[in-house]
VOMAR-859051 format. One line per 2 residues: number of its first residue (from 1); their letters; for each residue x, y, z negated of N, C-alpha, C. Coordinates in steps of 0.05 Angstrom, whole numbers. Each point is the difference from the previous one (the first is absolute). Layout:
<rs>
NUM) a) X Y Z X Y Z X Y Z; ...
</rs>
This chain:
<rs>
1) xx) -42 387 -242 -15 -22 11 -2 -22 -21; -26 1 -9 0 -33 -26 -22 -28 12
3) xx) 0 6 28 -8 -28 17 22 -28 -4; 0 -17 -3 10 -33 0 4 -5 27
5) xx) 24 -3 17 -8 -16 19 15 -25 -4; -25 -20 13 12 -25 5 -3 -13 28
7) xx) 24 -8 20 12 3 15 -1 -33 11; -16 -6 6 -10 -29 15 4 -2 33
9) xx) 26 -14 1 14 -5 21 -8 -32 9; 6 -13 34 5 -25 1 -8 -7 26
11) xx) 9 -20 11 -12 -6 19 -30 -6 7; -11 -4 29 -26 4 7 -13 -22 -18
13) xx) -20 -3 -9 -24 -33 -10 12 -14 -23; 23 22 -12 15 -10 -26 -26 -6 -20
15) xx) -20 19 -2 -15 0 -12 1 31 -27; 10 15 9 3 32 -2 -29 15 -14
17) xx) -17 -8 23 -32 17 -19 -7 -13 -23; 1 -35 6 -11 -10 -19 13 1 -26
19) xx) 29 9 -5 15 8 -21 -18 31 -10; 2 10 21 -10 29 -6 -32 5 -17
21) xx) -16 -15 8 -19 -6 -10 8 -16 -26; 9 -18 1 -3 -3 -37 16 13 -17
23) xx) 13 21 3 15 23 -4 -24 28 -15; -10 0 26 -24 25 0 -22 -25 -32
25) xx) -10 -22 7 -18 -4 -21 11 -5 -31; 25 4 2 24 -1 -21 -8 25 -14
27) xx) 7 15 13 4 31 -15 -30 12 8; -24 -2 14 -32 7 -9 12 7 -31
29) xx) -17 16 -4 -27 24 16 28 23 4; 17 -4 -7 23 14 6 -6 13 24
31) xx) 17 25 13 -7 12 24 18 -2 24; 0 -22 19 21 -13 14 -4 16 26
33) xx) 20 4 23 2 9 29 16 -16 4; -9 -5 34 12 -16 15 14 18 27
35) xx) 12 -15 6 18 16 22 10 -26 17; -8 2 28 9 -27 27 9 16 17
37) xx) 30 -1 6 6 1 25 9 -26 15; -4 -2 16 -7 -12 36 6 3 20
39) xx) 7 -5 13 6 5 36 -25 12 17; -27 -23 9 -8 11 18 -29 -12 -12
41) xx) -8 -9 -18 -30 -13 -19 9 -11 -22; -24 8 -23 3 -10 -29 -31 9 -9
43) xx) 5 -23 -14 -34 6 -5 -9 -10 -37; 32 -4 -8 -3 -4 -35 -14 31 -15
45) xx) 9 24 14 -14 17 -23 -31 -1 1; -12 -5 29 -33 -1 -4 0 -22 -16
47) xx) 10 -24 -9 -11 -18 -12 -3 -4 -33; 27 24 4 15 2 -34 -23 24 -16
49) xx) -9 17 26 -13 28 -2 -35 -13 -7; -3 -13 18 -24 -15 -4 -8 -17 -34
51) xx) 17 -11 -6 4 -31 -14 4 13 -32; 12 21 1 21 16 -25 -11 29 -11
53) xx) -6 9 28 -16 34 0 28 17 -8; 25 -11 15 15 18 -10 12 15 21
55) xx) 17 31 -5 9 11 24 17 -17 18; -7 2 29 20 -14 12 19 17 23
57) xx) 16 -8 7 10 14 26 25 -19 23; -12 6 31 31 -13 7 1 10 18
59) xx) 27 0 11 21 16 20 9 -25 19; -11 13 28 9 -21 20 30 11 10
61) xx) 23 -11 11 20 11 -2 4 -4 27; -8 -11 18 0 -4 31 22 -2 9
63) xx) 20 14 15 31 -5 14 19 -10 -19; -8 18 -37 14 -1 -25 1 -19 -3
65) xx) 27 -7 -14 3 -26 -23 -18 4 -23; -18 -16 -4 -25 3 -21 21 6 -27
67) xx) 10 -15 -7 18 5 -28 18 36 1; 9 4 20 10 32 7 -34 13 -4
69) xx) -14 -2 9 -22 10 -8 -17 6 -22; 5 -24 -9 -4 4 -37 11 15 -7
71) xx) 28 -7 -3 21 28 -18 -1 30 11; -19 11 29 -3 22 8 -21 9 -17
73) xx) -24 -15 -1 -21 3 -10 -11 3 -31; 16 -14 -14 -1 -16 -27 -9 30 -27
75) xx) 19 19 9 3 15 -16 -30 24 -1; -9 -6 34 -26 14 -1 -27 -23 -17
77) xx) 11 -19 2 -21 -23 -12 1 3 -29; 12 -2 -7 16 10 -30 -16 17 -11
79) xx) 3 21 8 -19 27 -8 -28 2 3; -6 -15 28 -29 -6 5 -12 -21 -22
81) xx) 13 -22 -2 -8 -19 -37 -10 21 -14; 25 13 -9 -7 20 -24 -23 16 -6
83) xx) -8 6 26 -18 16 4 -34 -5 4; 13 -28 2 -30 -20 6 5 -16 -32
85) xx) 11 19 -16 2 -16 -38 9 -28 -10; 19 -6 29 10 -33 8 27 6 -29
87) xx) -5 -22 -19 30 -10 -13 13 -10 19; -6 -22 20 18 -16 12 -6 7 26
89) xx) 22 3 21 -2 -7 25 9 -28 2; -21 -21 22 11 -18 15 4 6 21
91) xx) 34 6 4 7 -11 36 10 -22 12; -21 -7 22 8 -21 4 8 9 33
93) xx) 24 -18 16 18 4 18 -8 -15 23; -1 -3 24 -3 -21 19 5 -17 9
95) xx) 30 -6 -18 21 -22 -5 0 -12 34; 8 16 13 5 -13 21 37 0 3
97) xx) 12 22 -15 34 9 3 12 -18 -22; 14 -17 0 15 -19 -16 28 20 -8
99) xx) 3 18 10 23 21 -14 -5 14 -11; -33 12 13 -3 32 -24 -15 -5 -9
101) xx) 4 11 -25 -16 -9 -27 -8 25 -14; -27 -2 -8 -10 24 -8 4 11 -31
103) xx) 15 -23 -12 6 14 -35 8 27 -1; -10 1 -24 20 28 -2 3 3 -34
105) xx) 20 12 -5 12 11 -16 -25 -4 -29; -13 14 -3 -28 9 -13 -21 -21 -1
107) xx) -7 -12 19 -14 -21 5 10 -39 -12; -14 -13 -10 -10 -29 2 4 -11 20
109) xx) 19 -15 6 6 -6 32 -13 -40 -9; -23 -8 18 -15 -11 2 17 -18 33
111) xx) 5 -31 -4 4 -11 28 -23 -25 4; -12 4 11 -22 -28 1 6 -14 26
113) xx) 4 -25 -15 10 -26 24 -12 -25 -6; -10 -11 25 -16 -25 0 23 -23 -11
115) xx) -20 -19 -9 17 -18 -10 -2 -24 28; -15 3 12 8 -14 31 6 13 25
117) xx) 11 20 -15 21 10 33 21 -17 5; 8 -17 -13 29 -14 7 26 8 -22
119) xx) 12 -20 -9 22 4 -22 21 19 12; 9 1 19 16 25 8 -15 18 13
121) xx) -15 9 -14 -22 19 5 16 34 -16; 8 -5 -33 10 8 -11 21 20 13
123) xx) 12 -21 3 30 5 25 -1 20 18; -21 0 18 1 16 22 -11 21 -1
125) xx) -16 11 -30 -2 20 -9 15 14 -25; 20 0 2 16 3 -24 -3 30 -16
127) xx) -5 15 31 5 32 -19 -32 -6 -12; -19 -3 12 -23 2 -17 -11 -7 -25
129) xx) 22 -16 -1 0 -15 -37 17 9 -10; 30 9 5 18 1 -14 -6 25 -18
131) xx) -16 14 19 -6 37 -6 -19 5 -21; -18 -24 -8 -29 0 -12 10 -13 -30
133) xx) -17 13 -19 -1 -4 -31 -13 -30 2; -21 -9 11 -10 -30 -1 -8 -9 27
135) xx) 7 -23 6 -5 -27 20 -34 -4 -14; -15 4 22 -26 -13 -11 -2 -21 27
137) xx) 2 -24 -13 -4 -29 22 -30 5 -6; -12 -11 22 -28 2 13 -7 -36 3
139) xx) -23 -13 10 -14 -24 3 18 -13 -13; 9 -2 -27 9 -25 -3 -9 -26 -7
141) xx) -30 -1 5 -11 -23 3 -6 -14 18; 15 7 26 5 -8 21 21 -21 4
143) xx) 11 5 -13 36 -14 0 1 -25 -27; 20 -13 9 7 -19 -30 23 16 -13
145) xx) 0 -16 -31 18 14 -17 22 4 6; 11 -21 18 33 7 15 4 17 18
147) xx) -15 7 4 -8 17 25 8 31 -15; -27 1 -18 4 26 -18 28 9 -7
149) xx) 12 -34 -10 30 3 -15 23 17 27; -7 -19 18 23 8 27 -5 29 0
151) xx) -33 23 -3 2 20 10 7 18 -11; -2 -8 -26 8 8 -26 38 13 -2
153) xx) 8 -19 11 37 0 -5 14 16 35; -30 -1 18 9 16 14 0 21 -7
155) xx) -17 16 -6 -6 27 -12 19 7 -21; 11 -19 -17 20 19 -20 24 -10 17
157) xx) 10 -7 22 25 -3 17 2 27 13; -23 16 0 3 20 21 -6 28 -26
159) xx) -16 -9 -27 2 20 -23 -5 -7 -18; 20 -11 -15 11 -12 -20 -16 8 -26
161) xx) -4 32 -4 -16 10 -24 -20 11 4; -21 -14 27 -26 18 2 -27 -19 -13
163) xx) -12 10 -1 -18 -16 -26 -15 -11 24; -18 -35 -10 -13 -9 24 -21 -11 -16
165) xx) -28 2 9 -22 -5 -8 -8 -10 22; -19 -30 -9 -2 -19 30 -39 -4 -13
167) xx) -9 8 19 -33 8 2 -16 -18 10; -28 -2 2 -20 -11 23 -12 34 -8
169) xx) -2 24 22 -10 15 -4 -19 2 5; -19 -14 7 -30 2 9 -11 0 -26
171) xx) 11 -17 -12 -4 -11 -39 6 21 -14; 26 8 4 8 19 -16 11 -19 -21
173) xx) 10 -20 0 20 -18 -19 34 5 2; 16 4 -29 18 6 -3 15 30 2
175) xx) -28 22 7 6 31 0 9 12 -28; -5 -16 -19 1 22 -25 19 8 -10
177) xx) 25 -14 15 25 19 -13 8 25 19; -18 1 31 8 14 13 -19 21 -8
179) xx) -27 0 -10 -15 24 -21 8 7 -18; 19 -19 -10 19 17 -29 17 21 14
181) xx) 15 -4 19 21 17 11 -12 24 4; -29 3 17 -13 16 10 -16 16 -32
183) xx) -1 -9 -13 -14 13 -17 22 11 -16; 23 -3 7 28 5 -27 5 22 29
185) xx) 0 17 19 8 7 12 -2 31 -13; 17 19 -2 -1 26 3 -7 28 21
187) xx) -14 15 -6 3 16 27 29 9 5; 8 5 22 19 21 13 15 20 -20
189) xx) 23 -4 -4 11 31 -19 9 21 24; -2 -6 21 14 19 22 -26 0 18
191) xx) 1 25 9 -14 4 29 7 -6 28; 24 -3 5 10 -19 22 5 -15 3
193) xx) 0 -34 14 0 -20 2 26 -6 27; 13 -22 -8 14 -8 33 0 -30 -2
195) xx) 7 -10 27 -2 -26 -3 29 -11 -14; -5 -33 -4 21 -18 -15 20 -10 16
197) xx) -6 -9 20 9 -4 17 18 22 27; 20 -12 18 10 20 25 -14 -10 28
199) xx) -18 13 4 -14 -3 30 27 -17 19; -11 -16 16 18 -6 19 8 20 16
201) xx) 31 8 6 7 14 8 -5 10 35; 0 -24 16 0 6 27 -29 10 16
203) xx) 6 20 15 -20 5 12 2 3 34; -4 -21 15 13 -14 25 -22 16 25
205) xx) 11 4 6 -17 13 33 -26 -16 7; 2 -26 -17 -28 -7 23 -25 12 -35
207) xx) 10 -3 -24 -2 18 -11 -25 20 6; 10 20 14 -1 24 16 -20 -4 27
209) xx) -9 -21 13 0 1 19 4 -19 24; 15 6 7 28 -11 15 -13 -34 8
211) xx) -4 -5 16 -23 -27 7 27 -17 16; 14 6 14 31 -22 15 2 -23 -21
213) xx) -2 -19 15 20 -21 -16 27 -12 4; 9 -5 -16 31 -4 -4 21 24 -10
215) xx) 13 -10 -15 15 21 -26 15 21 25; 7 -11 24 20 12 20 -25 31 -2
217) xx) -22 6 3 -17 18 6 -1 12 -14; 9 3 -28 -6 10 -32 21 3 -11
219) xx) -6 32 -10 25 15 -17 -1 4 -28; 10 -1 -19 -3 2 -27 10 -25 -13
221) xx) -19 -6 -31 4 -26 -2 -15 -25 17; 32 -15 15 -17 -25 7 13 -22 2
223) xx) -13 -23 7 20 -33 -17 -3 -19 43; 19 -1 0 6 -21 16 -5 -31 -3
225) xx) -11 -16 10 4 -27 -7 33 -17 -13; 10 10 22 25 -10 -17 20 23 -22
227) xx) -12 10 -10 4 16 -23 -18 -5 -20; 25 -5 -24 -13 -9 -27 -8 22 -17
229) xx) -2 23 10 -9 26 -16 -9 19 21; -22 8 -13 -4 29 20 27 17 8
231) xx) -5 14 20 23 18 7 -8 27 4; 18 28 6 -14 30 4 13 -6 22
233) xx) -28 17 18 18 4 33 -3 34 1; 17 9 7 -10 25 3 -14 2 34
235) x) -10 22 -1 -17 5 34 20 0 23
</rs>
């Protein structure tokens, strides 16, 4: 497998395509694929497919955790790039799961975060940055310079050595060290890929199903109010 992937994670309106797009006009006439998985609507590959003329594809994941979905899928996307003469896959994630994170091993792990989501914004996504090769801050011409600075020292509080590039991506201002990375990137020396990260471990009955509320109704892992940690119950 000598496809590129690069692995564009983050929350919803971070501003994710618009990274992706000046990514794709980066590397033109180069031969780029896209890849969107989603929950239940997405409508970036017609636009990317439209706008770019490049292969696109996406996977709705419906009951699935969109990010578990990716890593089911990824390796058939992979091959499909290849085959559609793609150097690079872009995947991009649904960033709706603040735990699972779609890096992997093989892949450019990409985190795009608004610069006005809020200074402990950082914070409450920790695995999503900690896991990723660069922080790409998003609108920062929205905010003042202290602003930048505060979001700035959040992000290395939670990953100390992840590279951070702070954007207006509509512009496409301040990308060019993140097209050096991408252009210094190697294919794959291995044919299998895994992720960087350990999936959250619990998988809780409602999970499954299971619609009762209150922990008293639910077997497996589950957290009580006055319990400072999840607990196992057995059935």
């Amino acid at each position: 497998m000598t496809v590129k992937i690069i692995s564009v994670a983050g929350p919803p309106s971070a501003g994710k395509t618009s990274v992706i797009k000046q990514i794709i006009r980066a590397l033109q006439p180069r031969r780029v694929a896209y890849l969107k998985i989603d929950v239940v609507a997405a409508f970036e590959d017609i636009e990317l497919s439209r706008e770019f003329s490049i292969p696109t594809k996406k996977v709705y994941s419906g009951d699935m955790c969109p990010d578990h979905m990716g890593i089911m899928v990824l390796r058939d996307a992979a091959l499909w790039a290849e085959k559609e003469g793609a150097e690079y896959l872009l995947y991009e994630s649904a960033g709706l799961c603040l735990r699972c994170t779609p890096y992997t091993v093989n892949s450019l792990g990409l985190c795009v975060i608004s610069a006005i989501s809020g200074t402990h914004a950082p914070l409450k996504m920790a695995p999503m940055i900690s896991l990723a090769d660069i922080a790409v801050v998003t609108k920062i011409d929205l905010v003042s310079q202290a602003e930048k600075e505060v979001f700035r020292e959040r992000i290395r509080e939670v990953a100390p050595a992840v590279d951070i590039i702070e954007t207006n991506a509509l512009q496409g201002s301040g990308l060019r060290y993140l097209m050096k990375r991408i252009e210094a990137m190697q294919a794959p020396s291995e044919k299998n890929d895994s992720l960087r990260g350990v999936p959250p471990l619990g998988v809780c009955t409602i999970c499954i199903g299971k619609k009762d509320v209150g922990w008293q109704e639910h077997f497996g892992v589950i957290r009580p109010l006055a319990s400072p940690e999840s607990l196992y119950r057995g059935e």
